[in-house]
N, CA, C and O atoms as a printed pandas DataFrame, in Angstrom:
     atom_number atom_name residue_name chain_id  residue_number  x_coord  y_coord  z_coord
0              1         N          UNK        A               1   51.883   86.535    0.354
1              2        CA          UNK        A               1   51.440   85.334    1.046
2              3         C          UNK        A               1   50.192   84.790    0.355
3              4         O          UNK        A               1   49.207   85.495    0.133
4              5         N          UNK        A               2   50.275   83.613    0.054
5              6        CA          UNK        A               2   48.955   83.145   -0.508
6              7         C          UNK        A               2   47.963   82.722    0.141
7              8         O          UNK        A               2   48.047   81.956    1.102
8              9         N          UNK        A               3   46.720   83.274   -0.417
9             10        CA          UNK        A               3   45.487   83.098    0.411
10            11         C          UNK        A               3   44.716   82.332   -0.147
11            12         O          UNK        A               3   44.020   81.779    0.705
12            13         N          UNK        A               4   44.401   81.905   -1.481
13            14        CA          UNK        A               4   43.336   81.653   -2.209
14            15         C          UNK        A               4   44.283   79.988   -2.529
15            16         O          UNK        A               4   45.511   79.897   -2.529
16            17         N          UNK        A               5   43.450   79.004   -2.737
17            18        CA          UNK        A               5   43.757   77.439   -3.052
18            19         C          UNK        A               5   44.488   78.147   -4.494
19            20         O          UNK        A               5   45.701   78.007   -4.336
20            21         N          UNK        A               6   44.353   78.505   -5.175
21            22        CA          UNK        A               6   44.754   78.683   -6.723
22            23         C          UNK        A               6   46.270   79.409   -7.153
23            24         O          UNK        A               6   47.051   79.358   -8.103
24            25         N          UNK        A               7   46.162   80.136   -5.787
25            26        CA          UNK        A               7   47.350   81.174   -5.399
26            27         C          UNK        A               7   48.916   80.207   -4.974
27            28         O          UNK        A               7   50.087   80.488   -5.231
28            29         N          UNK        A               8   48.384   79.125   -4.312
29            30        CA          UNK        A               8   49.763   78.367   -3.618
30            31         C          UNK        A               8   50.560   77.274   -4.760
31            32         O          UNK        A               8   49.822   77.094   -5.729
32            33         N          UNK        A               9   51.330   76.829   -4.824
33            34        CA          UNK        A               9   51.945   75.895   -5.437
34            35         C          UNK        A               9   51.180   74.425   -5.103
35            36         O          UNK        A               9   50.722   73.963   -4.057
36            37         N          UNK        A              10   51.249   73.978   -6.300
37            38        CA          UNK        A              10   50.519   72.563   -6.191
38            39         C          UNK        A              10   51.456   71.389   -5.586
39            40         O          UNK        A              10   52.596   71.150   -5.986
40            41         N          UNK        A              11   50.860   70.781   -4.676
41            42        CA          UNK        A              11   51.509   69.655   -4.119
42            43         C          UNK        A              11   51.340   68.517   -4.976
43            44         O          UNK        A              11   50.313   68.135   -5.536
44            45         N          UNK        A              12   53.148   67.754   -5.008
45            46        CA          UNK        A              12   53.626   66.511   -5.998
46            47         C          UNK        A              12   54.362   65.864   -5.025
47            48         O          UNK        A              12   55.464   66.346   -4.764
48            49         N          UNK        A              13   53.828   64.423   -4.155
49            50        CA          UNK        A              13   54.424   63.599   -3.924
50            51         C          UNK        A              13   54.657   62.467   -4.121
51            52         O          UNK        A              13   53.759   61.681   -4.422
52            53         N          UNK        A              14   56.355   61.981   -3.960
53            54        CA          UNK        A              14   56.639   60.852   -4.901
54            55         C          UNK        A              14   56.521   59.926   -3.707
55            56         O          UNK        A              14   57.042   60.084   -2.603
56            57         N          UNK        A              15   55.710   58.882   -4.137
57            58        CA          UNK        A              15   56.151   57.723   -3.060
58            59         C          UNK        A              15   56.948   56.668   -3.664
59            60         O          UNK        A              15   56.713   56.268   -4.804
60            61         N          UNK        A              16   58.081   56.106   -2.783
61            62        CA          UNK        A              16   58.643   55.280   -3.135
62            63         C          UNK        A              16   58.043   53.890   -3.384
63            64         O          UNK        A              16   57.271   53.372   -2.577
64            65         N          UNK        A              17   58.425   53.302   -4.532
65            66        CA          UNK        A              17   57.710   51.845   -5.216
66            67         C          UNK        A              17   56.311   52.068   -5.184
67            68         O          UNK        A              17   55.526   51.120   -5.179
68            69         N          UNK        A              18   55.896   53.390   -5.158
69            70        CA          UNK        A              18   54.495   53.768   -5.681
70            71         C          UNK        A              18   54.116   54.607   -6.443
71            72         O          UNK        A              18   54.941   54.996   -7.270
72            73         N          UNK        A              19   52.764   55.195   -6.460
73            74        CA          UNK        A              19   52.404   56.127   -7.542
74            75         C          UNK        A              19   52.740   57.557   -6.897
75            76         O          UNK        A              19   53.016   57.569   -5.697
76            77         N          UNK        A              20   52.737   58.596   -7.514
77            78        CA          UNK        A              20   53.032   59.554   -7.880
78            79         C          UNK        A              20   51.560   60.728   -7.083
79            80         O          UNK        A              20   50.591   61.031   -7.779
80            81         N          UNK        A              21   51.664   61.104   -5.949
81            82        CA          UNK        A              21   50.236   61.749   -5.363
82            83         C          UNK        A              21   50.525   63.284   -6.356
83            84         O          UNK        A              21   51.627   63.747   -6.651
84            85         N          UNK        A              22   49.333   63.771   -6.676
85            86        CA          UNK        A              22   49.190   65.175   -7.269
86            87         C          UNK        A              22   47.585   65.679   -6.456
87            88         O          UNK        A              22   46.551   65.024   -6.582
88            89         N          UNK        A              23   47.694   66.900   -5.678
89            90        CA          UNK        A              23   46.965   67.478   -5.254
90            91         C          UNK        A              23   46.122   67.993   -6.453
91            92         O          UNK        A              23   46.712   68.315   -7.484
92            93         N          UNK        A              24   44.649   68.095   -6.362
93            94        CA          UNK        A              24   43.640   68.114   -7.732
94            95         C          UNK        A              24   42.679   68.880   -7.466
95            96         O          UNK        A              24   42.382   69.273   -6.338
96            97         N          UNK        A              25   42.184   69.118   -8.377
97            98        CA          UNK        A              25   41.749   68.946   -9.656
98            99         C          UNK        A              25   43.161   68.764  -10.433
99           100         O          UNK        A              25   44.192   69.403  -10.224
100          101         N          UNK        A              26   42.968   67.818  -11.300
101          102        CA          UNK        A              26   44.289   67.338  -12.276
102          103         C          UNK        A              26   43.496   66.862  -13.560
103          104         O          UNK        A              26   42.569   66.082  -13.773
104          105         N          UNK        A              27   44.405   67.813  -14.417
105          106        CA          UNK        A              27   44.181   67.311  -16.143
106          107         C          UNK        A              27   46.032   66.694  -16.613
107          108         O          UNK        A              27   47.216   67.029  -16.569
108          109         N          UNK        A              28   45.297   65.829  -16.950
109          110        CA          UNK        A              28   46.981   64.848  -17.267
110          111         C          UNK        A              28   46.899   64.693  -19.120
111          112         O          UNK        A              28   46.027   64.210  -19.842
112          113         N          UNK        A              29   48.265   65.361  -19.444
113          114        CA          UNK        A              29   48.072   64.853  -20.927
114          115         C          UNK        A              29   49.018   63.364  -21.353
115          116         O          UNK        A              29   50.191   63.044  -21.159
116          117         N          UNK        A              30   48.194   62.888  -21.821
117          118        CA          UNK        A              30   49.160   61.319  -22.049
118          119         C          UNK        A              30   49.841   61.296  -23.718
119          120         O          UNK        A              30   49.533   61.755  -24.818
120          121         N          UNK        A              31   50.897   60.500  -23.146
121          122        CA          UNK        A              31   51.884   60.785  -25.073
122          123         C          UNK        A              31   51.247   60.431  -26.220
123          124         O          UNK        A              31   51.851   60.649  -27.270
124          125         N          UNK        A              32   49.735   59.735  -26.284
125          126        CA          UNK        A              32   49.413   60.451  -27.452
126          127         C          UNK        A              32   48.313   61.723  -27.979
127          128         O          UNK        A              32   47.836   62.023  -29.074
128          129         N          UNK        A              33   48.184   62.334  -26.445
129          130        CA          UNK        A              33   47.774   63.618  -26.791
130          131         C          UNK        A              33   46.742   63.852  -26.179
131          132         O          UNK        A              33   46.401   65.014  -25.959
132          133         N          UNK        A              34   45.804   62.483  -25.647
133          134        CA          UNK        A              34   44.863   63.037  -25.425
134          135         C          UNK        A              34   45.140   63.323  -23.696
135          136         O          UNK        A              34   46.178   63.192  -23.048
136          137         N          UNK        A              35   43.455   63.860  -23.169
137          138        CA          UNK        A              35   43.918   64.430  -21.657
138          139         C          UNK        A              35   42.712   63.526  -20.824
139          140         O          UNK        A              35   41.659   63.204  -21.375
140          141         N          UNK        A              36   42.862   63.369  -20.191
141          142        CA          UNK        A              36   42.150   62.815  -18.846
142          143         C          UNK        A              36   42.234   63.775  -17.438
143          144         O          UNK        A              36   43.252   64.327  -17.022
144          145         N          UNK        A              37   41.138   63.810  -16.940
145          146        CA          UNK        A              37   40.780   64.650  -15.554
146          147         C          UNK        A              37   40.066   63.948  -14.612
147          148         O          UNK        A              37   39.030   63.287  -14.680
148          149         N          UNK        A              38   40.994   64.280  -13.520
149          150        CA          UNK        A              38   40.121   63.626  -12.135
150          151         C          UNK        A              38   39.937   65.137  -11.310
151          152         O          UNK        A              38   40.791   65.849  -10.783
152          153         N          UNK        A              39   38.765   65.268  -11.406
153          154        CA          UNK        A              39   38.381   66.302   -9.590
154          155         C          UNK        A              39   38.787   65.538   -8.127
155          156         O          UNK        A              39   38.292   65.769   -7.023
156          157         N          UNK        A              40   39.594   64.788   -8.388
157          158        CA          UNK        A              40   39.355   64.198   -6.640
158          159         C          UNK        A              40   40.566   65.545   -5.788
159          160         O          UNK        A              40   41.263   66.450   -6.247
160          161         N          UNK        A              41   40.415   65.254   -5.006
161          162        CA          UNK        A              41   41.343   66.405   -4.304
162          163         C          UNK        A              41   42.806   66.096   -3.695
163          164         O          UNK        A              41   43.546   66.833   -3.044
164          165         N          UNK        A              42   43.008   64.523   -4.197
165          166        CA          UNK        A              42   44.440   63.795   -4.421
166          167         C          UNK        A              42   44.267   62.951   -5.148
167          168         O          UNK        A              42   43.308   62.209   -4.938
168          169         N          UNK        A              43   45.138   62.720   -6.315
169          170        CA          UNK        A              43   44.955   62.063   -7.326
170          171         C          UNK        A              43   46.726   61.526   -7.711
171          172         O          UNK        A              43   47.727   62.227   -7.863
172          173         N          UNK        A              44   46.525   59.691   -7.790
173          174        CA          UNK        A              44   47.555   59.076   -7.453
174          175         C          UNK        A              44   47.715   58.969   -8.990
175          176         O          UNK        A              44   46.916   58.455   -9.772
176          177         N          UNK        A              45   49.040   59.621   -9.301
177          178        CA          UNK        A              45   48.954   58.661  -11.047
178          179         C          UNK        A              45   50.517   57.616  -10.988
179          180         O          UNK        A              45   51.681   57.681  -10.593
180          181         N          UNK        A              46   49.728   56.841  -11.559
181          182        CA          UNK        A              46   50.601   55.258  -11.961
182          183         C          UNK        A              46   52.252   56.145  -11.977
183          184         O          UNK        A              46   52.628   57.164  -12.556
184          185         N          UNK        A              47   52.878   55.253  -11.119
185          186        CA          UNK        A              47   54.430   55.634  -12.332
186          187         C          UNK        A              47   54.933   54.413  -12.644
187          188         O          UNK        A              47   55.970   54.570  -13.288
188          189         N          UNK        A              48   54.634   53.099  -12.457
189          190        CA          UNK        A              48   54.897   51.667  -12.664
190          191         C          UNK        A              48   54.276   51.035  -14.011
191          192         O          UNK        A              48   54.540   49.902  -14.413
192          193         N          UNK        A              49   53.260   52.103  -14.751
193          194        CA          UNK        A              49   52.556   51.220  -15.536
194          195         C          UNK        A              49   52.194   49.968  -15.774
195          196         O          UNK        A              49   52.368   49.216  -16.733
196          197         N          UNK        A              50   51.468   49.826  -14.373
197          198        CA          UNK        A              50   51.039   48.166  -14.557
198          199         C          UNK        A              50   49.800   48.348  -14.244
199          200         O          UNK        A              50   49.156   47.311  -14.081
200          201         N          UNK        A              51   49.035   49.723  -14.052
201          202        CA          UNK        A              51   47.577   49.709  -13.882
202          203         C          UNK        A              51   46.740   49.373  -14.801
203          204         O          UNK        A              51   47.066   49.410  -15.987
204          205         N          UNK        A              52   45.791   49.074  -14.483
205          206        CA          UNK        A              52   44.413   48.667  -15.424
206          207         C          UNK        A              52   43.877   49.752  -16.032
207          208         O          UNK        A              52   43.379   49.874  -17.151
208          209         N          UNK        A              53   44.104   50.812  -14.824
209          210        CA          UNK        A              53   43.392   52.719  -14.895
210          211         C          UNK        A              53   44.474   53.235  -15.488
211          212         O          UNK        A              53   44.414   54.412  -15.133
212          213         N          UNK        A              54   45.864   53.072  -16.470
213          214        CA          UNK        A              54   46.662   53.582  -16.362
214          215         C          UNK        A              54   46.126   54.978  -17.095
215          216         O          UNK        A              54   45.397   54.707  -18.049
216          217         N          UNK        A              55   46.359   56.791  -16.823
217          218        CA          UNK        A              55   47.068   56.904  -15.792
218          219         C          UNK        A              55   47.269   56.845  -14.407
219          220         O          UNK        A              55   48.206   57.024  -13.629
220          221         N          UNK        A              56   45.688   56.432  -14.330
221          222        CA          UNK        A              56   45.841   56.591  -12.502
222          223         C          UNK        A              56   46.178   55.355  -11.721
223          224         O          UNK        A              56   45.934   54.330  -12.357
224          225         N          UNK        A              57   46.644   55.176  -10.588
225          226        CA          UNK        A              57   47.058   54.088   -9.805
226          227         C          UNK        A              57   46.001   53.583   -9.302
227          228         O          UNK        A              57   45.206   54.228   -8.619
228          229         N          UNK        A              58   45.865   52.131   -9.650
229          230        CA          UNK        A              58   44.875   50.918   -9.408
230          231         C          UNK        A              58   45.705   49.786   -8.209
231          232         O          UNK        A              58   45.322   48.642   -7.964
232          233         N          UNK        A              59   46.992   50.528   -7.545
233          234        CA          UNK        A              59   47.620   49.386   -6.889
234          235         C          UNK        A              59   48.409   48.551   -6.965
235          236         O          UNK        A              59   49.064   47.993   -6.085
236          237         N          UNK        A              60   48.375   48.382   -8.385
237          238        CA          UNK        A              60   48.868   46.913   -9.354
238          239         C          UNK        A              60   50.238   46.628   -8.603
239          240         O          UNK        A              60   50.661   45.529   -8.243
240          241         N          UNK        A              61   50.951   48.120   -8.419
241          242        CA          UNK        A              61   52.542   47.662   -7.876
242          243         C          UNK        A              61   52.516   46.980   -7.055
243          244         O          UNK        A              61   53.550   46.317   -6.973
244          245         N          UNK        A              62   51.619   46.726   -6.146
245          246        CA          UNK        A              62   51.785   46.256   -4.783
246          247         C          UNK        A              62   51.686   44.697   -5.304
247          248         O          UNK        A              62   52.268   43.844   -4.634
248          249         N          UNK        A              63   51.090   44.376   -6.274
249          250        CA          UNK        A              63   50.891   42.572   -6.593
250          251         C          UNK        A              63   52.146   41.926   -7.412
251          252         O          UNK        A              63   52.061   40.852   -8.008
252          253         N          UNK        A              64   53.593   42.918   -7.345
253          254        CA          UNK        A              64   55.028   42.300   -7.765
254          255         C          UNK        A              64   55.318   40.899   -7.152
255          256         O          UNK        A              64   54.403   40.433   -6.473
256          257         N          UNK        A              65   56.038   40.428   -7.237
257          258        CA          UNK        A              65   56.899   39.308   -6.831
258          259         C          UNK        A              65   58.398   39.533   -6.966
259          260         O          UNK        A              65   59.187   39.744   -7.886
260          261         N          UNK        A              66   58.451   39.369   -5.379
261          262        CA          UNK        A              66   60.121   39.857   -4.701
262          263         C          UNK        A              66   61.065   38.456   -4.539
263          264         O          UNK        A              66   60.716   37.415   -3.983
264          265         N          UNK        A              67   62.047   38.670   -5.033
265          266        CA          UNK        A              67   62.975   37.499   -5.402
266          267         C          UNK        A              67   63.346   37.517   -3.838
267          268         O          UNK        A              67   64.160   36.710   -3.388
């Protein structure tokens, strides 16, 4: 049974037409190699790539235009 924060499986939730929640401390490596880290203790990363912060979610999805 896990006792210790380090011990349990890390929480990944997907929200639909949104970003991507990852329970943190999070080091993210991006495709060209380098890494970025947030300490926050939920950390939203983009899956729309339309952020300003890309990797992290700035919202942007929410400013689409729905036919």
């Amino acid at each position: 049974m896990p006792t210790a924060p380090e011990d349990r499986p890390r929480r990944v939730t997907v929200v639909p037409g949104g970003p991507v929640l990852v329970e943190g401390p999070v080091e993210l490596e991006l495709p060209d190699g380098t890494t970025v880290r947030s300490d926050r203790f939920v950390v939203a990363v983009c899956a729309c790539r339309r952020s300003r912060r890309y990797p992290f979610c700035d919202t942007s999805h929410r400013r689409t235009r729905r036919a």
